[in-house]
MDAnalysis code that builds the backbone (N, CA, C; Angstrom):
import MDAnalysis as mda
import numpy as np

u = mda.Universe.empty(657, n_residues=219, atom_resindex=np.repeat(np.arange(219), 3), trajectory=True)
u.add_TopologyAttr("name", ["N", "CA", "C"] * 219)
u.add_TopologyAttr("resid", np.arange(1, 220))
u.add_TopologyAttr("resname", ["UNK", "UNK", "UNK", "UNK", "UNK", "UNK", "UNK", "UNK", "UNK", "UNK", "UNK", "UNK", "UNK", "UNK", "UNK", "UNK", "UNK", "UNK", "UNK", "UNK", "UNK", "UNK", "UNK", "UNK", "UNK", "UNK", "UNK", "UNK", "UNK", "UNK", "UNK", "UNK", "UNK", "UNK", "UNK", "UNK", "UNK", "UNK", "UNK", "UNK", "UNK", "UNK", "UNK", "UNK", "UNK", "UNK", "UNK", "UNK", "UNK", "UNK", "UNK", "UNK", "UNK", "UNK", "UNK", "UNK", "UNK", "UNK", "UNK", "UNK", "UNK", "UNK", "UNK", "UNK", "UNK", "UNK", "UNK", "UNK", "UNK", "UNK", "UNK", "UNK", "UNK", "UNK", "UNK", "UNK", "UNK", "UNK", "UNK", "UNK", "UNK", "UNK", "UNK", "UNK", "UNK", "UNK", "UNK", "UNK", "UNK", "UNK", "UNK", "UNK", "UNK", "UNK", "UNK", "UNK", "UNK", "UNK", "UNK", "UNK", "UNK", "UNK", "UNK", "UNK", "UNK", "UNK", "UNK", "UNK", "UNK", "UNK", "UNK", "UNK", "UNK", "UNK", "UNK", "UNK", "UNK", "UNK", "UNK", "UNK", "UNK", "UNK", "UNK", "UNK", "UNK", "UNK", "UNK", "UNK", "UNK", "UNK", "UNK", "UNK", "UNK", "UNK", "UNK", "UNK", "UNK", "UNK", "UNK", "UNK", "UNK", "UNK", "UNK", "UNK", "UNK", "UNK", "UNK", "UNK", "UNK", "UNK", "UNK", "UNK", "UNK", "UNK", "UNK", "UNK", "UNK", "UNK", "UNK", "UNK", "UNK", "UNK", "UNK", "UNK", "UNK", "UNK", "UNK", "UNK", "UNK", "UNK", "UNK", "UNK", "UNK", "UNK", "UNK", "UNK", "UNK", "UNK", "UNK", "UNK", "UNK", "UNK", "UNK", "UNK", "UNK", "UNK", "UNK", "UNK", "UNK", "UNK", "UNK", "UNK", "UNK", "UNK", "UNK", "UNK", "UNK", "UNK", "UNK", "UNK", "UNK", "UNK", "UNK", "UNK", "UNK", "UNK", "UNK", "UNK", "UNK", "UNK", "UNK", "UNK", "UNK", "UNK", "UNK", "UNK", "UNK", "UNK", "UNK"])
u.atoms.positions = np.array([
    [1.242, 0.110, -13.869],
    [1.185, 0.312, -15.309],
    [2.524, 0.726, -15.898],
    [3.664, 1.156, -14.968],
    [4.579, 1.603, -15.854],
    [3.883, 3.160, -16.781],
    [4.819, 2.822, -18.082],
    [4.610, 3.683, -18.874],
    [3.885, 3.447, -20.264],
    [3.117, 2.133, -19.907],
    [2.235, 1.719, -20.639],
    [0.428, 2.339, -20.730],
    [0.123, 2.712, -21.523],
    [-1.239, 3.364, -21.519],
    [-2.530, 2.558, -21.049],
    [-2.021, 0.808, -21.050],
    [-2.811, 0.080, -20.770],
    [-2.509, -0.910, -19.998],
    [-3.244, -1.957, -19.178],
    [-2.854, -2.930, -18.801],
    [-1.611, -2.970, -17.824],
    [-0.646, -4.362, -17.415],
    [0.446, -4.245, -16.566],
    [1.709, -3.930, -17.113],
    [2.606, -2.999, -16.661],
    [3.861, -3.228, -17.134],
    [5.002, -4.171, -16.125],
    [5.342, -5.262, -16.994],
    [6.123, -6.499, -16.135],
    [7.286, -6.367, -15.279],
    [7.629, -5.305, -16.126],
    [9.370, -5.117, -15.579],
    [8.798, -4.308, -14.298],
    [7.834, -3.742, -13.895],
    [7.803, -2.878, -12.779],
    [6.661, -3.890, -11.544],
    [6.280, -5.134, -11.954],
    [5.944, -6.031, -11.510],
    [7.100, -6.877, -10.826],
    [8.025, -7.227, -11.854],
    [9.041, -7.770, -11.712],
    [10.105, -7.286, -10.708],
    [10.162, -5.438, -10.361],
    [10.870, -4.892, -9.885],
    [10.605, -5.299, -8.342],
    [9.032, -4.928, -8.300],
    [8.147, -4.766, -7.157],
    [8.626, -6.101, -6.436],
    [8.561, -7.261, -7.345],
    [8.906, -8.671, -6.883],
    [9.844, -8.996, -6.025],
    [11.175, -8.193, -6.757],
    [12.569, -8.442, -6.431],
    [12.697, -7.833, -5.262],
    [12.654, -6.406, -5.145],
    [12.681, -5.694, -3.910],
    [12.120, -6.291, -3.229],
    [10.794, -6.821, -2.999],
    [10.150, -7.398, -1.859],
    [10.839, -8.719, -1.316],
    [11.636, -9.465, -2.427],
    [12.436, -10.602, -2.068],
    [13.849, -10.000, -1.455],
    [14.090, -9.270, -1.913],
    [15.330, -8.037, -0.938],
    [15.109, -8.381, 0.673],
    [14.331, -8.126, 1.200],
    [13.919, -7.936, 2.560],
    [13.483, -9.140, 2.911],
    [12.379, -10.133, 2.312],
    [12.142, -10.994, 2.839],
    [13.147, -12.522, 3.402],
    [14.327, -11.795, 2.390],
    [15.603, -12.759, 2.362],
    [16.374, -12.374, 3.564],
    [16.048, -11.518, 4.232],
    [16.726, -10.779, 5.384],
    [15.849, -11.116, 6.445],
    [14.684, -12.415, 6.215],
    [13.748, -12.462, 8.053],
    [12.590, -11.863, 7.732],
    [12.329, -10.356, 6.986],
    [11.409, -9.514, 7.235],
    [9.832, -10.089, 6.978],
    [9.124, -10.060, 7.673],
    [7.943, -10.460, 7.382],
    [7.033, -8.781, 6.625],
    [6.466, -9.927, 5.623],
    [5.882, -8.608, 4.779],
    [4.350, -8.985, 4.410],
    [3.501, -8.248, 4.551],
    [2.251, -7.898, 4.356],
    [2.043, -6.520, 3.581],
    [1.251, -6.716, 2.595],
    [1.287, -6.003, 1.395],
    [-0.310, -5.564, 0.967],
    [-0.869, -3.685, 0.752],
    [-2.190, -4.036, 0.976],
    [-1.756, -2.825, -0.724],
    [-2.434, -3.280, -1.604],
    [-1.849, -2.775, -3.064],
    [-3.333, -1.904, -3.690],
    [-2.767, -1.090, -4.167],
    [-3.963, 0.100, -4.532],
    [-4.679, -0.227, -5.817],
    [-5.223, 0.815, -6.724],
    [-6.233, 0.095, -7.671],
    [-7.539, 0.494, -7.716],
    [-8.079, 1.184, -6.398],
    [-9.423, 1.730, -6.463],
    [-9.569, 2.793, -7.224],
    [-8.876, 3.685, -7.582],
    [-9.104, 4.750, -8.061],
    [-9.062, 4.107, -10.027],
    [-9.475, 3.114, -10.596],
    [-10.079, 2.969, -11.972],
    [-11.145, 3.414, -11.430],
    [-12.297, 3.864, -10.692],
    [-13.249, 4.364, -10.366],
    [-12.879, 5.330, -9.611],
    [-12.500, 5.704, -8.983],
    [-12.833, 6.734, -7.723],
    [-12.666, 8.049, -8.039],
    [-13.799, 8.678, -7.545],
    [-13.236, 10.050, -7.608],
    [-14.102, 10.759, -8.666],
    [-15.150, 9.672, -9.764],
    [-15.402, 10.117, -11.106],
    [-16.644, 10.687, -10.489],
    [-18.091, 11.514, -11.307],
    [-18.936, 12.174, -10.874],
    [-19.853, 11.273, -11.418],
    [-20.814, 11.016, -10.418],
    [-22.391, 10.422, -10.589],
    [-22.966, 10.859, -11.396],
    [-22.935, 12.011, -11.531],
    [-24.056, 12.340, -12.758],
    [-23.816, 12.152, -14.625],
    [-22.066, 11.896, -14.287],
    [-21.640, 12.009, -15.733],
    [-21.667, 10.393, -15.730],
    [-21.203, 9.575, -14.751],
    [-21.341, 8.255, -14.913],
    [-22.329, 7.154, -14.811],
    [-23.674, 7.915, -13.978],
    [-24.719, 7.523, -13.892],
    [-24.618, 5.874, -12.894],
    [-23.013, 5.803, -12.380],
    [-22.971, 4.868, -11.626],
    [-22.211, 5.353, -9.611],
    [-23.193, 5.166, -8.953],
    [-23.280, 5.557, -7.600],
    [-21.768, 5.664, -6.868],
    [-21.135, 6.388, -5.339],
    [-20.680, 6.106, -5.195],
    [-20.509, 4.817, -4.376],
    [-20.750, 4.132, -3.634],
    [-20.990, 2.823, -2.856],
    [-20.381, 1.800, -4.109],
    [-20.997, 1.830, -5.381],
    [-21.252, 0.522, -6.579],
    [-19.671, 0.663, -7.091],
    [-19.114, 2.144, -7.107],
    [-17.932, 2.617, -7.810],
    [-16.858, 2.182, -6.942],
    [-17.241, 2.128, -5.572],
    [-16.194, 2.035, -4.778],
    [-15.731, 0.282, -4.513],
    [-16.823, -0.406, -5.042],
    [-16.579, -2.114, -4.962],
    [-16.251, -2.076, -5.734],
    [-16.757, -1.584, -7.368],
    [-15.953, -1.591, -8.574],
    [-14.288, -1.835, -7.940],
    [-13.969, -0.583, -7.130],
    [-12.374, -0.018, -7.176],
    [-11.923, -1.421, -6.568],
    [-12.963, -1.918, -5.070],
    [-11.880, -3.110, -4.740],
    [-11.973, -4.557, -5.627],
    [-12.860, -4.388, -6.327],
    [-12.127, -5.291, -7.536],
    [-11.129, -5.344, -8.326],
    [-11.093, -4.264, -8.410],
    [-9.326, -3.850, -9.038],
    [-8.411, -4.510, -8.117],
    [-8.525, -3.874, -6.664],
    [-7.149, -4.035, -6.104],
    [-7.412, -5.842, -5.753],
    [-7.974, -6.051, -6.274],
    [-7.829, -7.637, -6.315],
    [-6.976, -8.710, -7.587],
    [-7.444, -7.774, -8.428],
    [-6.933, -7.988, -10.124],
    [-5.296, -7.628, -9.496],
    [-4.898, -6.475, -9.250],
    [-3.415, -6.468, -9.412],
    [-2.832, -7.119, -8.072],
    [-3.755, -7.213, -6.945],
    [-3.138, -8.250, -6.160],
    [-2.486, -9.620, -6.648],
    [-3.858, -9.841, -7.594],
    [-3.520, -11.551, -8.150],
    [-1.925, -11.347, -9.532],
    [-1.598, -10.242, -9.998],
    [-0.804, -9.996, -10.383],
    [0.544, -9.783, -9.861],
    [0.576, -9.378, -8.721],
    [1.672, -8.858, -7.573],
    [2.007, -10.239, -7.285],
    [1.109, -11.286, -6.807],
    [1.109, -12.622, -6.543],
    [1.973, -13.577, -7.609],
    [1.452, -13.462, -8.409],
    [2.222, -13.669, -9.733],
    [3.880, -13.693, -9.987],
    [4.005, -12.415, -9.817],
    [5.219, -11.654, -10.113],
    [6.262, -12.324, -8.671],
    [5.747, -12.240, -7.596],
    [6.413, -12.979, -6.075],
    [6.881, -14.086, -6.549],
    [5.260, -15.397, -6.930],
    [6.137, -16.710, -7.168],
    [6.714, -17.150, -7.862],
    [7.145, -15.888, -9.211],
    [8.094, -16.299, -10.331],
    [9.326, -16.283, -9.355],
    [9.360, -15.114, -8.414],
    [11.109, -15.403, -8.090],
    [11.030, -15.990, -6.804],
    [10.118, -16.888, -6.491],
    [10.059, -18.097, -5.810],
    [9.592, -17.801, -3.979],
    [8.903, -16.932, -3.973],
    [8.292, -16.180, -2.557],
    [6.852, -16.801, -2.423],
    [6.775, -17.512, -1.515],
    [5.009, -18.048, -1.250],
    [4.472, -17.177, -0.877],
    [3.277, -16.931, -1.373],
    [2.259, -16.018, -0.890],
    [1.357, -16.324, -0.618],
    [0.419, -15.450, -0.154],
    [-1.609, -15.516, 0.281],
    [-2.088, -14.438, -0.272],
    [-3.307, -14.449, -0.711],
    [-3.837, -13.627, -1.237],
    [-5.176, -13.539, -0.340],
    [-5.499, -12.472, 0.656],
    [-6.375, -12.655, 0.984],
    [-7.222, -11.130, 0.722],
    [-8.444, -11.606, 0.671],
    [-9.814, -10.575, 0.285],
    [-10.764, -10.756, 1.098],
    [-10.976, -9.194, 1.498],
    [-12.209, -8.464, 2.692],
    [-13.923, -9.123, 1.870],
    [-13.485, -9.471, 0.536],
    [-14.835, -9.299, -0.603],
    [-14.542, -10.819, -0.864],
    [-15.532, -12.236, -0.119],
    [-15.400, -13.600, -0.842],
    [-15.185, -13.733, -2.208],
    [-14.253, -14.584, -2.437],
    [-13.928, -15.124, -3.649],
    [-13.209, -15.848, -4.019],
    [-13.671, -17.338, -3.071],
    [-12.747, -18.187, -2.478],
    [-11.859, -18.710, -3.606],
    [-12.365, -18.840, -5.177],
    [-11.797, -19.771, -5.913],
    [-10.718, -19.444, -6.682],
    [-10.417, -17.470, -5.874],
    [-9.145, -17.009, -6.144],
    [-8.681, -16.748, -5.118],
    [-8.908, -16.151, -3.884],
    [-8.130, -16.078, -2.636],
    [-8.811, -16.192, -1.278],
    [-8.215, -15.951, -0.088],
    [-8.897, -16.863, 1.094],
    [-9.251, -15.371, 1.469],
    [-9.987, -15.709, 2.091],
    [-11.315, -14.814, 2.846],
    [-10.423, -14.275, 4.471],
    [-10.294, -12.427, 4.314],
    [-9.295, -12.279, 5.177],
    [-9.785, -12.601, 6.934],
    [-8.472, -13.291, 6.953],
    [-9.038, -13.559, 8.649],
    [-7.321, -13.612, 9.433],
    [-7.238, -12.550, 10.334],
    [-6.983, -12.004, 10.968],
    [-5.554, -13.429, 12.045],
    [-5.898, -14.129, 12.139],
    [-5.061, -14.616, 12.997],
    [-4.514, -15.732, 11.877],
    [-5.210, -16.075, 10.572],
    [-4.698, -17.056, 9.430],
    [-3.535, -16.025, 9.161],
    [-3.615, -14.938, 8.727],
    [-3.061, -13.787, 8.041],
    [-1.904, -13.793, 8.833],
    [-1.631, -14.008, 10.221],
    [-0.298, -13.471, 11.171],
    [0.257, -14.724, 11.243],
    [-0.399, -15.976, 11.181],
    [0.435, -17.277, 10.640],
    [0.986, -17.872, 9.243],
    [0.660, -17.321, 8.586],
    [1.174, -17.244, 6.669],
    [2.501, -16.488, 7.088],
    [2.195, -15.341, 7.852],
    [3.585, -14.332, 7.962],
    [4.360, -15.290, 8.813],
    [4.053, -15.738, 9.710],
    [5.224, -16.425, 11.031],
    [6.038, -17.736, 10.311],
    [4.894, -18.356, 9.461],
    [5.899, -18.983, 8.134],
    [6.598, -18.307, 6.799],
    [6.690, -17.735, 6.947],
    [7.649, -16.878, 6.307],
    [6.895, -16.513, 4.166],
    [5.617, -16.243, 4.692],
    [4.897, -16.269, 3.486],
    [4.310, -14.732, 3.277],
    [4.705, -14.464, 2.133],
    [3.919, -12.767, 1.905],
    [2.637, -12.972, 1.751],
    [1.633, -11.924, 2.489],
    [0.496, -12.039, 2.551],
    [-0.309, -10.541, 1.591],
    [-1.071, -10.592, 0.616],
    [-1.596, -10.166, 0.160],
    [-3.274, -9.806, 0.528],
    [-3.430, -7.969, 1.111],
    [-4.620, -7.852, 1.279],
    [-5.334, -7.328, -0.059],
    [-6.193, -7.466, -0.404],
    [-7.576, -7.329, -1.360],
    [-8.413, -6.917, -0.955],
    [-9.074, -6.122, -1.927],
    [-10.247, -5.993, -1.867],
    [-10.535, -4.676, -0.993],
    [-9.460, -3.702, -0.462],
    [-9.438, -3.240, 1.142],
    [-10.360, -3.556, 1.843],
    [-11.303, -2.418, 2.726],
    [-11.787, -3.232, 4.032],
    [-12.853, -4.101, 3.670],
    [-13.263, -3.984, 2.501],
    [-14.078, -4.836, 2.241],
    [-15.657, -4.084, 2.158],
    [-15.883, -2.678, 2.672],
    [-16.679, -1.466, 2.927],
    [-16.584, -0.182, 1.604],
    [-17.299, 0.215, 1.425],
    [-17.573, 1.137, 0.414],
    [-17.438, 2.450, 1.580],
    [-16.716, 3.610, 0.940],
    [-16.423, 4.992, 1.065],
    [-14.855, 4.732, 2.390],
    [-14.202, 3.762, 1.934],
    [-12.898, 4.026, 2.656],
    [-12.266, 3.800, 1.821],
    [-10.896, 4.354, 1.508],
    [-9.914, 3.951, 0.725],
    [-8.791, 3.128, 1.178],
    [-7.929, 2.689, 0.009],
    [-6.760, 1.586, 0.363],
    [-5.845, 1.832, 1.268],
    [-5.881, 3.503, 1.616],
    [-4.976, 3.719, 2.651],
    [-5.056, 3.194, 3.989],
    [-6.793, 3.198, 4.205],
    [-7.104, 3.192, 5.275],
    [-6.925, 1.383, 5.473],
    [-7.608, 0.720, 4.693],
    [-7.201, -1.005, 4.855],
    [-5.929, -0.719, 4.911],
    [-4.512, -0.411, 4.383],
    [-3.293, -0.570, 4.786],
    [-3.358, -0.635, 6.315],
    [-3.926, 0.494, 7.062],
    [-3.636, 0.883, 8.073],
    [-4.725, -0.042, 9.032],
    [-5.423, -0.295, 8.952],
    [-6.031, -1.343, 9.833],
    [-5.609, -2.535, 9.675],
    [-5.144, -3.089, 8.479],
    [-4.617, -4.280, 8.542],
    [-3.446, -4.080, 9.425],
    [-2.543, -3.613, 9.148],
    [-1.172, -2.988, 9.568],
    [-1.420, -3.455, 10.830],
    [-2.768, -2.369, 11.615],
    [-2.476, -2.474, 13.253],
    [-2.912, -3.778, 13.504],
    [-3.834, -4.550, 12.390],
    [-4.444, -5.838, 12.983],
    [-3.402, -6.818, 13.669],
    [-2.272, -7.359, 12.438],
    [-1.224, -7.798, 12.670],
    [-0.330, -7.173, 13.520],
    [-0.359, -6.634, 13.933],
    [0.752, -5.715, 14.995],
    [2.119, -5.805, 13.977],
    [1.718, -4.693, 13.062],
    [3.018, -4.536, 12.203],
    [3.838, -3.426, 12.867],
    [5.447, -3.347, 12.592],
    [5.920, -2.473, 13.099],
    [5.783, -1.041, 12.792],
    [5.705, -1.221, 11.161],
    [6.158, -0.112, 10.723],
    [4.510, 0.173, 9.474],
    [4.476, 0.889, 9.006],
    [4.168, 1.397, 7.477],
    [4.857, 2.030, 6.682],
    [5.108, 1.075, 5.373],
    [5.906, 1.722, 4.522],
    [5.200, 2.000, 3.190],
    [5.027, 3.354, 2.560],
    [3.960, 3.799, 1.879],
    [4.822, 3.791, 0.649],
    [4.735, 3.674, -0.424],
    [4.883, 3.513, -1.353],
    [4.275, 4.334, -2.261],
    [5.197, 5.547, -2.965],
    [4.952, 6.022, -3.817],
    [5.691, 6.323, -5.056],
    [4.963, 7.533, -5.252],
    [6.025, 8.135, -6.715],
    [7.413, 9.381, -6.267],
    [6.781, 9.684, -5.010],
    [7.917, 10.485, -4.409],
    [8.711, 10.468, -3.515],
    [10.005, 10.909, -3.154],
    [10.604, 10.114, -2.479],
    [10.348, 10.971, -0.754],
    [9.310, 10.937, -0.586],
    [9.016, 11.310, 0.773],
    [7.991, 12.331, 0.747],
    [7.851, 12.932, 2.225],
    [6.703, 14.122, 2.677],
    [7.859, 15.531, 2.520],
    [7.045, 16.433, 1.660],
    [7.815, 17.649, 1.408],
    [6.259, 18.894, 1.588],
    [7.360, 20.113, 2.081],
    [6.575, 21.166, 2.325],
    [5.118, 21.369, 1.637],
    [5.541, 21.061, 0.208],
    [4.247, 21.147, -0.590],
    [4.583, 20.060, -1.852],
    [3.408, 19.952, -3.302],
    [3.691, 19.115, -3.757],
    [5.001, 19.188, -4.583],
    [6.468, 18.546, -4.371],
    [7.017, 18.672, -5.450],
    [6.885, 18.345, -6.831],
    [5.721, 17.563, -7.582],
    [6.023, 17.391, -8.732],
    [4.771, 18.934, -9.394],
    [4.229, 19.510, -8.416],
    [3.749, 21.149, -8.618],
    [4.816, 22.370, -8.270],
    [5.481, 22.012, -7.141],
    [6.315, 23.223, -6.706],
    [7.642, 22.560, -6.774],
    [8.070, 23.212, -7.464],
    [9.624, 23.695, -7.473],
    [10.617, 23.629, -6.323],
    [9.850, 24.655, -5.575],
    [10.424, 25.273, -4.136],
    [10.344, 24.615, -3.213],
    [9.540, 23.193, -3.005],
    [9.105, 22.730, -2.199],
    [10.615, 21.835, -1.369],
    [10.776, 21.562, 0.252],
    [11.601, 20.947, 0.916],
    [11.307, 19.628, 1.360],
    [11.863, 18.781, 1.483],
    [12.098, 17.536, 1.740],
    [11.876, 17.377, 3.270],
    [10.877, 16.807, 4.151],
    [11.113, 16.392, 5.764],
    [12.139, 14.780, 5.456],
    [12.763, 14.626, 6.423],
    [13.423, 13.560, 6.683],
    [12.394, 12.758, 7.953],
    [12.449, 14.098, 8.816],
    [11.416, 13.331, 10.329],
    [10.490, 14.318, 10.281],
    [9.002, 13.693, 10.445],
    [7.929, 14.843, 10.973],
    [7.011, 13.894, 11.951],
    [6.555, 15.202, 12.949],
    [5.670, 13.966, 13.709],
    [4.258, 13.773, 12.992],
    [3.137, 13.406, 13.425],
    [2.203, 12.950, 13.187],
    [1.360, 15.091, 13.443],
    [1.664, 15.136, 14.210],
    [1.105, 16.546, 14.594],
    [1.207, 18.069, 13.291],
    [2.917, 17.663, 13.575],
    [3.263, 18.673, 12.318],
    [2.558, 17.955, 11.204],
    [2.118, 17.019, 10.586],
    [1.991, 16.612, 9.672],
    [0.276, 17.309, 9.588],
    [-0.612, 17.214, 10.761],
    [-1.982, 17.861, 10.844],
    [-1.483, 19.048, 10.843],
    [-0.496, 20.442, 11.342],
    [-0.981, 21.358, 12.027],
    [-0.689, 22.130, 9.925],
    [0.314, 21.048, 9.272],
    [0.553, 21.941, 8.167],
    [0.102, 21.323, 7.081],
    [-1.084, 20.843, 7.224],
    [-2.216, 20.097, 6.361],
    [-0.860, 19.445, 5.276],
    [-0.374, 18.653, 5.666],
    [0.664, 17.591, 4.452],
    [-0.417, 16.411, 4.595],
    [-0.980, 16.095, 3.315],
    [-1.835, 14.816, 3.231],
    [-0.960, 13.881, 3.181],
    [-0.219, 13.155, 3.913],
    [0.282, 11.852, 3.611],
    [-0.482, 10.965, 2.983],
    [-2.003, 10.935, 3.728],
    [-2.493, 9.831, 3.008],
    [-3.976, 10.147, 3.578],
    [-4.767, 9.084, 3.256],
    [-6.023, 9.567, 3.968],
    [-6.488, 9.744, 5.003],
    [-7.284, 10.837, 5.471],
    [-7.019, 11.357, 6.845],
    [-7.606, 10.262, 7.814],
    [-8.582, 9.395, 7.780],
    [-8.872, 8.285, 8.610],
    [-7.872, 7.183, 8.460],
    [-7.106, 6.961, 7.646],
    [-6.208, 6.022, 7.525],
    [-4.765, 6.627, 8.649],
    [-4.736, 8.158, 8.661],
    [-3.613, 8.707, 9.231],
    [-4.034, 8.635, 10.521],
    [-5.188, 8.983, 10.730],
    [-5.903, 9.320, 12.480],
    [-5.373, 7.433, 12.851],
    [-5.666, 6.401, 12.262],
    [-5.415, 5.158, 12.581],
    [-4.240, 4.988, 13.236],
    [-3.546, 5.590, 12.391],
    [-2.220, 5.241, 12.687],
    [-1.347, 6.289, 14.172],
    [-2.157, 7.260, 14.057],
    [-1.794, 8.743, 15.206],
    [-2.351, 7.999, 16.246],
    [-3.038, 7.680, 16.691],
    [-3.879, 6.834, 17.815],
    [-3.023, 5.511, 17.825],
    [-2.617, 4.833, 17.676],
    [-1.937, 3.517, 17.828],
    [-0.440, 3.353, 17.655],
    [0.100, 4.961, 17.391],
    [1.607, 5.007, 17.439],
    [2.362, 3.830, 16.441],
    [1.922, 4.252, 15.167],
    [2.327, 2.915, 14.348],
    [2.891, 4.081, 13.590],
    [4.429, 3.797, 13.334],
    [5.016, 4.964, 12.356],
    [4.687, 4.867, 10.800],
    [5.036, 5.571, 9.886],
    [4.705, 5.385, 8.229],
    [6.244, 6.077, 8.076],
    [6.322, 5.305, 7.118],
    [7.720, 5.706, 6.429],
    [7.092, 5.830, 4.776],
    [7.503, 7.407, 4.321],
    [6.991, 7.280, 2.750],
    [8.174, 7.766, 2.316],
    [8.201, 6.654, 0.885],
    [9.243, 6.864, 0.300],
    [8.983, 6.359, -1.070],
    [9.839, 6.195, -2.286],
    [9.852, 6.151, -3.640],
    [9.805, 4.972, -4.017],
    [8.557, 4.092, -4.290],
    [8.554, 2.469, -4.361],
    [9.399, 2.289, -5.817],
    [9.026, 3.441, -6.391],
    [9.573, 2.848, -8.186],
    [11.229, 2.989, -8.232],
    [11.588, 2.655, -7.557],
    [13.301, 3.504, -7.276],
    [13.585, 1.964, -6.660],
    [14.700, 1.027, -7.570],
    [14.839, -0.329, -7.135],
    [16.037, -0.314, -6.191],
    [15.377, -1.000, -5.529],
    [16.386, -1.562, -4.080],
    [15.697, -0.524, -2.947],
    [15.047, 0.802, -3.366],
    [15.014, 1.831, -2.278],
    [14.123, 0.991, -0.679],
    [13.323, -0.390, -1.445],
    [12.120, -0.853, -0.067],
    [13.889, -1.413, 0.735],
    [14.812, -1.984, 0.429],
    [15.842, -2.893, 0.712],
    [15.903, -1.379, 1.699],
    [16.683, -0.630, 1.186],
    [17.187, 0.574, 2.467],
    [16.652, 1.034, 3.237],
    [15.338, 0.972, 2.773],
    [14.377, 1.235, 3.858],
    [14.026, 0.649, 5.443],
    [14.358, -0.502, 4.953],
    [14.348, -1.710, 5.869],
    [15.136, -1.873, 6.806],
    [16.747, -1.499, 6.194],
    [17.856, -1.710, 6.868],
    [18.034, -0.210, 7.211],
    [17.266, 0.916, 7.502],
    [17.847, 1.671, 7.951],
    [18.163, 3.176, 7.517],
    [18.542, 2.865, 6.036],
    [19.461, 3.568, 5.634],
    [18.325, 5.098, 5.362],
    [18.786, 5.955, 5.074],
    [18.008, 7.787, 5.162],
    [17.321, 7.192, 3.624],
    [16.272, 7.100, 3.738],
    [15.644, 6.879, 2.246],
    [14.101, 7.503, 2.853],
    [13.704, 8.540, 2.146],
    [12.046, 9.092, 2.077],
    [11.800, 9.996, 3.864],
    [10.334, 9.664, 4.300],
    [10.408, 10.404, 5.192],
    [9.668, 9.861, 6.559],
    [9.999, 9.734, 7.635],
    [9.766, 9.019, 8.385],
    [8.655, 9.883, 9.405],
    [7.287, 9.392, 10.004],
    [6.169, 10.148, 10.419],
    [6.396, 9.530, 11.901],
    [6.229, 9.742, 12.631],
    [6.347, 9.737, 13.827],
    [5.924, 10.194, 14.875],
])
């Protein structure tokens, strides 16, 4: 959304685009699982009179809507993509399957997950992270508003410090939510690192890639 009250903002579509063509121009194969559930999540049953299970397909309809937008924004600056969804809906994207998905990538095509797992009461973190291990991705790179894992929240605390490296352990023993805790246990069990860092910050996915000290690396 940007800083728009409604709807998409382009230039941060557009940004998202470019950066991702940053890396992909460098070899990188990229698989992309984009958030959106929370236009529902989180709200109370009784004030909405709509369940959680119904709220939570609601949400992966969303992350389908800005998938098909993300998609968008790729083949303006000329990146083939796939759009694939856990939730049929063939006459906008292909129905995710697992070994199609690691050949779109081996041709050098960004692949778009939807819909996450396709299951009610998991969140997008957690489809990141199973897709992630499906494909035998190297890395996870989380994408946020901040530029990494810090002591506490910085845009609440002031005081709060910056990790550069934390393992997966420190990250449980000092309750830092990276992300959702079944999406994190995924990743602690299968030794798949997460790198979080500042998606809205252009070029920062490019440094990320190549190396350079950008956000915070879980390990």
């Amino acid at each position: 959304m940007g800083d728009k009250s409604y709807g998409f903002d382009t230039d941060v579509i557009a940004q998202y685009a470019h950066d991702i063509k940053s890396i992909t121009d460098l070899g990188v194969q990229v698989a992309v699982v984009i958030g959106g559930g929370n236009i529902y999540r989180g709200m109370n049953e009784a004030d909405t009179g709509i369940e959680r299970a119904h709220g939570d397909y609601m949400g992966m309809l969303a992350t389908v809507i800005n998938g098909m937008a993300l998609q968008a924004g790729l083949e303006k600056v000329g990146i083939y993509t796939r759009l694939q969804s856990a939730i049929k809906m063939e006459q906008i994207a292909e129905p995710y399957i697992r070994r199609r998905a690691i050949r779109h990538l081996e041709k050098g095509r960004v692949v778009i997950f939807g819909a996450g797992t396709g299951n009610p009461y998991f969140t997008t973190d957690t489809a990141g992270s199973l897709r992630a291990i499906e494909i035998n991705a190297d890395v996870i790179l989380k994408g946020t508003r901040v530029d990494g894992i810090y002591t506490a929240d910085p845009e609440k605390d002031p005081t709060a410090t910056k990790y550069n490296v934390i393992s997966f352990q420190e990250c449980l023993t000092n309750n830092l939510r990276v992300m959702d805790m079944t999406a994190f246990t995924l990743c602690m069990e299968n030794n798949l690192p997460i790198i979080v860092f500042d998606m809205n910050k252009e070029d920062n996915l490019r440094m990320v890639v190549t190396g350079e000290k950008v956000g915070t690396l879980v390990r």
